[in-house]
C-alpha positions as YAML, in Angstrom:
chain: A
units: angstrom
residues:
- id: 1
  name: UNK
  ca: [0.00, 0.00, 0.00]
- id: 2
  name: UNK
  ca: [3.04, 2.58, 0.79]
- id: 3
  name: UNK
  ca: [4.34, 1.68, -2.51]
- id: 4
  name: UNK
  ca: [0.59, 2.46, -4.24]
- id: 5
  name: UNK
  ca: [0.62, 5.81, -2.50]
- id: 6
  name: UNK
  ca: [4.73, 7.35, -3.43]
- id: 7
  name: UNK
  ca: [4.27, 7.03, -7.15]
- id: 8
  name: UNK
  ca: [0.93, 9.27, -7.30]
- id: 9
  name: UNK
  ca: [3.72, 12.06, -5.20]
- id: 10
  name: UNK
  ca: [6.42, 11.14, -7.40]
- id: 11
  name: UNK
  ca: [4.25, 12.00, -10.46]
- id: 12
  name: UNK
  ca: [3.23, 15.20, -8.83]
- id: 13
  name: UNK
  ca: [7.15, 16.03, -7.76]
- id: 14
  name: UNK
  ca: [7.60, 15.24, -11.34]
- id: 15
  name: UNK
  ca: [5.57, 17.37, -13.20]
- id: 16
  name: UNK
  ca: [6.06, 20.66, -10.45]
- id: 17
  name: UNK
  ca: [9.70, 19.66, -11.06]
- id: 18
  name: UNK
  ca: [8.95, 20.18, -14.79]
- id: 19
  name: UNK
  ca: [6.97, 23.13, -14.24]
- id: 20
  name: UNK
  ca: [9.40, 25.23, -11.97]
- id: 21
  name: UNK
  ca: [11.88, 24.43, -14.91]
- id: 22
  name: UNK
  ca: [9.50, 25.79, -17.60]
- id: 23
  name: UNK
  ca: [8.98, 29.21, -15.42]
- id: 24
  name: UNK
  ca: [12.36, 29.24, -14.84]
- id: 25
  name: UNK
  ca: [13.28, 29.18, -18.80]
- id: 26
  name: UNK
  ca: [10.25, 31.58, -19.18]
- id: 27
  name: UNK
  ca: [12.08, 33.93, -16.80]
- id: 28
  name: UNK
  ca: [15.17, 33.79, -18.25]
- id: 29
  name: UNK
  ca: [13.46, 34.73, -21.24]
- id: 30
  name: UNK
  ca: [11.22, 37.58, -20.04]
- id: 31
  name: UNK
  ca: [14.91, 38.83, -18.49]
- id: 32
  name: UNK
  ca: [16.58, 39.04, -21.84]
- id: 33
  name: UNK
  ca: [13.73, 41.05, -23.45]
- id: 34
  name: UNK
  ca: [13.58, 43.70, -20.39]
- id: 35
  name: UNK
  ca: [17.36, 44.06, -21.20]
- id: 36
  name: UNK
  ca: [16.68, 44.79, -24.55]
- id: 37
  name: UNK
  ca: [13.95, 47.12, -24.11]
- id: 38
  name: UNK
  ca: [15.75, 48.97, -21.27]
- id: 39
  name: UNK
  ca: [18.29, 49.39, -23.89]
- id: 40
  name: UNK
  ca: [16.04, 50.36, -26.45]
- id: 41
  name: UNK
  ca: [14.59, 53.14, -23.85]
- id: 42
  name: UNK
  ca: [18.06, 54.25, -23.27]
- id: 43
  name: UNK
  ca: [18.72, 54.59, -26.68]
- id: 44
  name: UNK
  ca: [15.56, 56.65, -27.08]
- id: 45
  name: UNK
  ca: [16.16, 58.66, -24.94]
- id: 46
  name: UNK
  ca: [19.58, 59.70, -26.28]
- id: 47
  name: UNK
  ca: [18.33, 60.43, -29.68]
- id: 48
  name: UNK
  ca: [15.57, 62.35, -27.95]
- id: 49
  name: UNK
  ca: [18.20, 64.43, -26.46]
- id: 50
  name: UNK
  ca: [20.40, 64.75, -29.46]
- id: 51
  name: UNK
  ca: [17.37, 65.61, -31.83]
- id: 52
  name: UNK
  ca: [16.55, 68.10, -29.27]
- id: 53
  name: UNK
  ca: [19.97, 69.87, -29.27]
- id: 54
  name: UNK
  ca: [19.79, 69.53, -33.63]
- id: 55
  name: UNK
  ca: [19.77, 72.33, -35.84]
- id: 56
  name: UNK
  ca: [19.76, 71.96, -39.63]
- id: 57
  name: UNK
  ca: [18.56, 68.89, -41.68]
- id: 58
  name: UNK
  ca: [17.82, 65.41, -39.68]
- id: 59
  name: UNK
  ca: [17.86, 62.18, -41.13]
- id: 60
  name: UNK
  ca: [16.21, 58.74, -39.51]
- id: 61
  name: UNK
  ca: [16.63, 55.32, -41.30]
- id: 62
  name: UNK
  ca: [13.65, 53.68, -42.66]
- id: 63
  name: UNK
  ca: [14.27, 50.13, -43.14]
- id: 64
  name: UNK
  ca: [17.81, 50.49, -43.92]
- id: 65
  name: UNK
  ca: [17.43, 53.20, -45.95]
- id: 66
  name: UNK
  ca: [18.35, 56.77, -44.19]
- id: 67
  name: UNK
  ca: [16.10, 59.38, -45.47]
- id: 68
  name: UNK
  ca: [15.68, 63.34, -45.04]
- id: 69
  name: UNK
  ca: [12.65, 64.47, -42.49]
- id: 70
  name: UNK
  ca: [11.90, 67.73, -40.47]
- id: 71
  name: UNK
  ca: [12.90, 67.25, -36.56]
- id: 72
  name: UNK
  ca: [9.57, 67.70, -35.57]
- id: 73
  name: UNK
  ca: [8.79, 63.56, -37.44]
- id: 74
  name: UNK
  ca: [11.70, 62.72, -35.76]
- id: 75
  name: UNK
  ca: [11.18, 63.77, -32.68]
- id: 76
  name: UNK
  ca: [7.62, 62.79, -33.16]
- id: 77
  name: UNK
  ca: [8.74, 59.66, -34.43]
- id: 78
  name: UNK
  ca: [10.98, 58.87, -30.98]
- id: 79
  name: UNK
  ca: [7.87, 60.16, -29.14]
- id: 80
  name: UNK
  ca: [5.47, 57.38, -30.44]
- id: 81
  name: UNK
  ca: [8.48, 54.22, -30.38]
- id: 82
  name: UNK
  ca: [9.12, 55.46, -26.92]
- id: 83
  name: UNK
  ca: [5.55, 55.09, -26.14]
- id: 84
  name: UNK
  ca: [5.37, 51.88, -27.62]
- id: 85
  name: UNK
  ca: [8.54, 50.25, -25.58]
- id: 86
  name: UNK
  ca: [6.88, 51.80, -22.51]
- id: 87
  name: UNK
  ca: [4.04, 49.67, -22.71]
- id: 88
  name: UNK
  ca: [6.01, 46.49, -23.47]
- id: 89
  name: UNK
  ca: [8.71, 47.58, -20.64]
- id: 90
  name: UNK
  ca: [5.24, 47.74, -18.91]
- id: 91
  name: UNK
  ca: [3.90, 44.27, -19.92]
- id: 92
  name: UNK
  ca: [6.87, 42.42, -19.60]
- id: 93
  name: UNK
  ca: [7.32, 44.00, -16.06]
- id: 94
  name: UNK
  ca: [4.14, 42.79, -14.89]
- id: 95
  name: UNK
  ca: [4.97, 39.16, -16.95]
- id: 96
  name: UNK
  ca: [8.28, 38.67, -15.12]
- id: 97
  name: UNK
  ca: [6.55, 39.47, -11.56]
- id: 98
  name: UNK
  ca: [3.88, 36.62, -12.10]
- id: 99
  name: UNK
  ca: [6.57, 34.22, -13.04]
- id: 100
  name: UNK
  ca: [8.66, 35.18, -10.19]
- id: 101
  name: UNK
  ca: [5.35, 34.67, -7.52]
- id: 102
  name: UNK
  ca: [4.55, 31.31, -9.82]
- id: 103
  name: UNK
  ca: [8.16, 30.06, -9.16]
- id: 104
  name: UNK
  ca: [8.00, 30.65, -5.44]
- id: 105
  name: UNK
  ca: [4.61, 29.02, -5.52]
- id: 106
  name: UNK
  ca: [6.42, 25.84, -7.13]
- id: 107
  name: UNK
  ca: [9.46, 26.54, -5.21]
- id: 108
  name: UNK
  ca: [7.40, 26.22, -1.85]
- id: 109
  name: UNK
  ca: [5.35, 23.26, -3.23]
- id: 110
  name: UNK
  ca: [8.41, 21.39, -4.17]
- id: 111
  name: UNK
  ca: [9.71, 21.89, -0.81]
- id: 112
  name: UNK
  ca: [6.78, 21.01, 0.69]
- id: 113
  name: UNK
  ca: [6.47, 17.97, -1.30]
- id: 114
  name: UNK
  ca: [10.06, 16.88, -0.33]
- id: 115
  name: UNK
  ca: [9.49, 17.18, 3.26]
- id: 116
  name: UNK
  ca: [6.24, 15.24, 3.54]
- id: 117
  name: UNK
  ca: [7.96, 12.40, 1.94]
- id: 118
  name: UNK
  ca: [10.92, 12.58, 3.94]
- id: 119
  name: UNK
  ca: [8.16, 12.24, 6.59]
- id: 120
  name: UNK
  ca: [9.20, 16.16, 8.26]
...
């Protein structure tokens, strides 16, 4: 009968165990895109600066090709991207804090799990 009841637990510890490492990739994940997009804001915000500071003609690439524009497209331009990689810094903020509270969740449960079966 104690044999009938550990494999239903070690199924369970299984699949959390698979689970915590699917958050965990997921978090790694949603970490390399805030990097990116805090980079992207930083760059932003440096050609926001620059454009500001600009007198005479101003260029901006458009799909690899650099064309001519006034600074106020530009700095429209930087206005509406910048507003854009808010909202995803936004999103993936509020992503990376539910995986974090999911993999304490499993964390704990996996704990948990180990204990009972080492009868603590």
């Amino acid at each position: 009968m104690a044999t009938g009841e550990a494999q239903p637990q070690e199924n369970e510890l299984e699949k959390t165990l698979k689970e915590y490492q699917i958050v965990q990739e997921q978090l790694r994940s949603i970490a390399m895109q805030l990097e990116q997009l805090q980079g992207q804001k930083i760059d932003m915000e440096r050609a926001n600066e620059e454009l500001s500071k600009a007198d005479g003609k101003v260029y901006i690439s458009v799909g690899g090709v650099i064309v001519e524009t006034t600074k106020e497209k530009a700095l429209a331009d930087i206005k509406d991207r910048s507003e854009l990689n808010a909202v995803r810094l936004q999103n993936a903020n509020r992503s990376y804090t539910d995986l974090r509270n999911k993999e304490k969740t499993l964390n704990d449960k996996i704990t948990g799990m180990y204990r009972k079966s080492q009868g603590l």
